[in-house]
Residue frames as qw, qx, qy, qz and C-alpha x, y, z in Angstrom:
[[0.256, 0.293, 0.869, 0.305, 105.67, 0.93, 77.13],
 [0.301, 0.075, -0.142, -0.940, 103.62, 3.07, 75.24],
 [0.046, 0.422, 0.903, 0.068, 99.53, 2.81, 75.03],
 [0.172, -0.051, -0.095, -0.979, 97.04, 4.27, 73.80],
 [0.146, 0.564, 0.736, -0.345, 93.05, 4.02, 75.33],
 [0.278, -0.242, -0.251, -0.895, 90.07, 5.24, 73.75],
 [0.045, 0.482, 0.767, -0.421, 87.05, 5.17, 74.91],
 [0.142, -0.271, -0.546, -0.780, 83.86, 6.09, 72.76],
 [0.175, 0.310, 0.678, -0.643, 81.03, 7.82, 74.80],
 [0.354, 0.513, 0.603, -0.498, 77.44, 8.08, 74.16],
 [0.400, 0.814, 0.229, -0.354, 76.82, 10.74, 71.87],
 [0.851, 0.489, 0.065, 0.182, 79.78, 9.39, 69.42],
 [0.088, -0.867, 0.463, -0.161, 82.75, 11.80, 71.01],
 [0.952, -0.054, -0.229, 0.196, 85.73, 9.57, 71.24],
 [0.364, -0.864, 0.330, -0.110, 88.20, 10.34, 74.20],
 [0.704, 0.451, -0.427, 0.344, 92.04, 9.46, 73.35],
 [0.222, -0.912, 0.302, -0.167, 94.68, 9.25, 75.88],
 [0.666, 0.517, -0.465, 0.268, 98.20, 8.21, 75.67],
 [0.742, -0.606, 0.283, 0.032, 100.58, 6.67, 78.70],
 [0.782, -0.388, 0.260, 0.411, 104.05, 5.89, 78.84],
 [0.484, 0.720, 0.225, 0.443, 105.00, 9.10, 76.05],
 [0.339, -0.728, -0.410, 0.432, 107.26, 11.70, 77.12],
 [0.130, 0.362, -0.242, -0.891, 107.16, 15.41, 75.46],
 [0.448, 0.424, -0.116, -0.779, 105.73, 16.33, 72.73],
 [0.050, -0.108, 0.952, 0.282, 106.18, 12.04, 71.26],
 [0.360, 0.465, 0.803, -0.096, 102.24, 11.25, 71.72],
 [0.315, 0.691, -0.067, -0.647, 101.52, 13.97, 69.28],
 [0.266, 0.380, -0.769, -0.440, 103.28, 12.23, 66.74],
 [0.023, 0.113, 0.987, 0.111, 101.79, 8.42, 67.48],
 [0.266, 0.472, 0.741, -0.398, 98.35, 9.89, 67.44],
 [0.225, 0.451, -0.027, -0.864, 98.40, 12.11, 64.87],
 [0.143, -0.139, -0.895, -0.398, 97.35, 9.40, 61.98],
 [0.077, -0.434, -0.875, 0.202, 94.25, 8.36, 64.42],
 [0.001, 0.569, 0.326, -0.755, 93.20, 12.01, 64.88],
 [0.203, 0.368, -0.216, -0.881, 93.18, 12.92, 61.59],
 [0.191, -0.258, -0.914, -0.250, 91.16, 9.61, 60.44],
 [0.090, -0.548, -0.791, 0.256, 88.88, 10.55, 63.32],
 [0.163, 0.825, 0.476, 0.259, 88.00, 14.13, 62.56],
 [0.303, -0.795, 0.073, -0.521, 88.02, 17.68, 64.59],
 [0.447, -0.173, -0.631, 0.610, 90.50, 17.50, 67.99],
 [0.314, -0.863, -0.250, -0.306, 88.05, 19.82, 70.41],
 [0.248, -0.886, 0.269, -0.284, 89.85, 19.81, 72.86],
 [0.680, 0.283, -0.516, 0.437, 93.54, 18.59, 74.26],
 [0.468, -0.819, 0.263, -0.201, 95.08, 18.19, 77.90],
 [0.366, 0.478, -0.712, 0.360, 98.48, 17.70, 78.46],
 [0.864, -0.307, -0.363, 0.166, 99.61, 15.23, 81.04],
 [0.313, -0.901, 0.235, 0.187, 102.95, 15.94, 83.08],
 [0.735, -0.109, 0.484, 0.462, 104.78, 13.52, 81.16],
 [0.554, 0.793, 0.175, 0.184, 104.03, 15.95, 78.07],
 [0.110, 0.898, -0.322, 0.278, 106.19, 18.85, 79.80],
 [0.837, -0.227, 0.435, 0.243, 108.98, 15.56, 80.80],
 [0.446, 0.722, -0.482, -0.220, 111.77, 15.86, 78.32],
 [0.992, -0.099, -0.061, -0.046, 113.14, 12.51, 77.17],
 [0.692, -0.418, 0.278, 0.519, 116.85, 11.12, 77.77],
 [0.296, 0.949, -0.090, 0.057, 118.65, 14.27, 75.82],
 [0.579, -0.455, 0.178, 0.653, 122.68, 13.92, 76.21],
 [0.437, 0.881, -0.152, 0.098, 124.93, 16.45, 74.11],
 [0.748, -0.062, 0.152, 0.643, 128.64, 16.08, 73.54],
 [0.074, -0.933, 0.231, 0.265, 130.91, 19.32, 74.02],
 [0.794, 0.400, -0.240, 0.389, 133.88, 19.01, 71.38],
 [0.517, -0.823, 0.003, 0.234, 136.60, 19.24, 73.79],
 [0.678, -0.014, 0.245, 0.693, 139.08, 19.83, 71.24],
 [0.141, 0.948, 0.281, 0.050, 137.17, 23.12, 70.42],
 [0.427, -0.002, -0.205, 0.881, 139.87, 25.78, 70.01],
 [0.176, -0.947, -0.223, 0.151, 139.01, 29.43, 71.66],
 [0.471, 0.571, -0.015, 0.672, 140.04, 32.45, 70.22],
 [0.439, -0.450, -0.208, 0.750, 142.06, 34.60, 72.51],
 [0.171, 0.863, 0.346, 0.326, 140.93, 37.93, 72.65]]
């Protein structure tokens, strides 16, 4: 389940952070919010950032190969 916490401190700085995103995906669902909200200062990845989601590929197995 994705979620997203802020949390607004003191002096008006408002600290984002995303849970249940893996790669590069909270980039996208935050980017609206970020740019409404102003200047990003500064970013830290999680581990789930450098997590790659469920990826399959398919080999054609009918592929011919040229003989060489």
């Amino acid at each position: 389940m994705e979620r997203l916490v802020f949390r607004i401190l003191q002096d008006g700085t408002v600290e984002e952070t995303v849970s249940g995103v893996k790669g590069n995906g909270c980039l996208n669902l935050t980017e609206k919010v970020e740019e409404a909200l102003g200047v990003v200062q500064y970013r830290k990845e999680k581990p789930e950032y450098y997590e790659q989601s469920n990826v399959s590929f398919q080999h054609d197995q009918n592929e011919i190969k040229e003989q060489t």
